[in-house]
N, C-alpha and C positions, 0 to 999 in steps of 0.2 A: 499535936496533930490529933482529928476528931476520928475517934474511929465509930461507926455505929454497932451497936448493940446489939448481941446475936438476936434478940424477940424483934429489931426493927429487920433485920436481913430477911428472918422467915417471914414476917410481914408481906414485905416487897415481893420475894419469890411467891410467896400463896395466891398473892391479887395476881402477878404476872400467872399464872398457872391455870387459876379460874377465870379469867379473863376471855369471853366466847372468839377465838379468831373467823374473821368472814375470810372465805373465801369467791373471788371474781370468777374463778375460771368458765369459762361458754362450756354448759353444759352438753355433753357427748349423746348425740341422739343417734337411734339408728342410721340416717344419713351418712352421720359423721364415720360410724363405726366401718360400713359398707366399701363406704369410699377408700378407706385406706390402702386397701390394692390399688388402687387406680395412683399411687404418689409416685411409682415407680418409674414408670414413664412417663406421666403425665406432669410431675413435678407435684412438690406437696400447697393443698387446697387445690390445685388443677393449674400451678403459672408454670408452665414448662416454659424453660427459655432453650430447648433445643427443635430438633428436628421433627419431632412428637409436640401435636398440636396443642395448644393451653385450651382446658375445657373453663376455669375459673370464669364466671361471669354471662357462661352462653346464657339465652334463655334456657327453660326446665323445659318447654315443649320440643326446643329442637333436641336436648339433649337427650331425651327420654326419646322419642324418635327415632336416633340414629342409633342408641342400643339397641333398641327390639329389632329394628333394621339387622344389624348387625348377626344379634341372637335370631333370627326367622332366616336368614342368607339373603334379604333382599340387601345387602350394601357388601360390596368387597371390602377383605379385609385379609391381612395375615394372621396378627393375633386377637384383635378385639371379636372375633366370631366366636371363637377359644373360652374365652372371657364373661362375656355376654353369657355363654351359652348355663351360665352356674347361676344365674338370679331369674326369679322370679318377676312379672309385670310389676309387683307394688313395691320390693325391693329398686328396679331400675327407676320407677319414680321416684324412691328418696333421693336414687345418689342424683338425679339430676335436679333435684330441689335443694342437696346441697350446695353440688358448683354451685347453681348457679346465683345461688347467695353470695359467693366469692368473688367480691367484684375488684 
C-alpha cells in the first residue's frame, strides 16, 4: 500500500491553504440592510404568501410612494405608519429599489 510522504501531505495542505477562495455572495447594500424589518410580515425579499401583501417585484415608484404615503398619514394603515414613520426620504428610496429588484 502507497502511503504519501509527510513533505508531499504539507505540500497538498499549503497549496489548499494559499489557494484565494471567491466568494459569489450578492453583495449587502444599504437597501438590503434596511429592508430587513420589512421580512417579518412582508415575507423574506418581499414574497409574502399570506395575508400581508408581497411587496417583491412592485415597481420602486409605487413603492417609495406608498411609504411616504404612509410615513406623511396620507394612506391608512395600522402598522406601516408606525414603521415608516423611522426612515428617512433617501432610506425609503433604497428599500423600494430593493423590492423592487425582487422579481
Amino acid at each position: 500500500m502507497w502511503v504519501p510522504k509527510p513533505s508531499a501531505i504539507m505540500l497538498a495542505v499549503s497549496v489548499l491553504l494559499l489557494t484565494p477562495f471567491t466568494v459569489t455572495a450578492e453583495p449587502v447594500t444599504e437597501g438590503a440592510m434596511l429592508s430587513i424589518t420589512c421580512n417579518g410580515c412582508h415575507g423574506t425579499d418581499g414574497r409574502s404568501s399570506g395575508a400581508i401583501p408581497a411587496i417583491a417585484g412592485k415597481s420602486a415608484d409605487y413603492l417609495e410612494k406608498a411609504m411616504l404615503d404612509f410615513r406623511d398619514d396620507k394612506r391608512p394603515s395600522t402598522v406601516m405608519k408606525r414603521h415608516a414613520k423611522g426612515y428617512s426620504d433617501a432610506q425609503i428610496k433604497l428599500i423600494a429599489e430593493y423590492f423592487a429588484g425582487k422579481k
